[in-house]
C-alpha positions in Angstrom: 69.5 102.8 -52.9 73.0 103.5 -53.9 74.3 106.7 -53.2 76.9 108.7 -56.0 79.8 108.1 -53.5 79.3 104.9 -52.9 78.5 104.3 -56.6 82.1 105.7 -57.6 84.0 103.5 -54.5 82.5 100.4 -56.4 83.7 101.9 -59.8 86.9 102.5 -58.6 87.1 98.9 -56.9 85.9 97.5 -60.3 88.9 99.7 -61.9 91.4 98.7 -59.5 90.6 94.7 -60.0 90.8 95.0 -64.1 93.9 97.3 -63.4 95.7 94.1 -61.3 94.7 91.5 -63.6 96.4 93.5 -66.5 99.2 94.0 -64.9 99.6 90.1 -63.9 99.1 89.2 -67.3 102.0 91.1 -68.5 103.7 89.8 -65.1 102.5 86.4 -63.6 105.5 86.4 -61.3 104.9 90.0 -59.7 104.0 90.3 -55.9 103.5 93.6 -53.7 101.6 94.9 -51.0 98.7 96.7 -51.3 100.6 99.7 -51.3 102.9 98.7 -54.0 99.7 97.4 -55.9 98.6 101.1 -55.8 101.5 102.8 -56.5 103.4 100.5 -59.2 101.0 98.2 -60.8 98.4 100.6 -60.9 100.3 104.1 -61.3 97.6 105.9 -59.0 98.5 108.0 -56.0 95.0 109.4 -55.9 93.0 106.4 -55.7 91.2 105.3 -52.3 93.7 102.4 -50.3 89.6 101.1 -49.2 88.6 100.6 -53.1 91.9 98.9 -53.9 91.8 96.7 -50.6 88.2 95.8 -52.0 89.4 95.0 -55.3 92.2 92.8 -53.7 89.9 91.0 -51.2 87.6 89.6 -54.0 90.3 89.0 -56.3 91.7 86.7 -53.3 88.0 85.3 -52.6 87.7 84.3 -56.4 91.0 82.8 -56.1 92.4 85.0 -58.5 95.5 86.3 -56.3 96.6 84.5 -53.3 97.7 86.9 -50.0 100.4 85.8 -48.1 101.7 87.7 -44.6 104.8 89.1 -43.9 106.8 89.0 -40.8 106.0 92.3 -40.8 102.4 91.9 -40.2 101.7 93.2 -43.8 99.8 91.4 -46.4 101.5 90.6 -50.0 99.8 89.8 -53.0 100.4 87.7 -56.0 98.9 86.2 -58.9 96.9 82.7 -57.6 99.2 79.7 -58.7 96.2 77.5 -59.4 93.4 80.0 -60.0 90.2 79.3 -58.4 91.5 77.9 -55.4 91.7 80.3 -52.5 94.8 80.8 -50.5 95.5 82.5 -47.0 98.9 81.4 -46.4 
């Protein structure tokens, strides 16, 4: 049984992965971290980093985005450049 808050964590993870795939339609060439993502593609301070790292972890296992790691330790995203092939470079 699903529980109301774990009902609107889903909804928001649903919201966040339409919200990134708008936002690389209007800019294939865009790239952030997860961060980034929430703040600038997605305008949403309030919104849980856990939904939004959900959103971005099956957009990468569709092979929708690809993720890509820093020197920094932190993980970039960008639009997949042959969608529906996974990438962990």
């Amino acid at each position: 049984m699903t529980t109301a808050r774990e009902a609107r964590f889903e909804a928001e993870a649903i919201w966040a992965a339409q919200g990134i795939r708008a936002y690389l339609a209007e800019r294939p060439q865009a790239a952030d971290t997860r961060d980034g993502i929430i703040r600038w593609w997605l305008g949403a301070l309030w919104c849980d980093p856990r939904a939004v790292q959900r959103a971005l972890d099956r957009l990468v296992a569709a092979g929708e985005l690809e993720l890509y790691l820093l020197p920094s330790g932190q993980a970039l995203y960008r639009a997949a450049q042959n969608p529906g092939v996974e990438s962990t470079s």
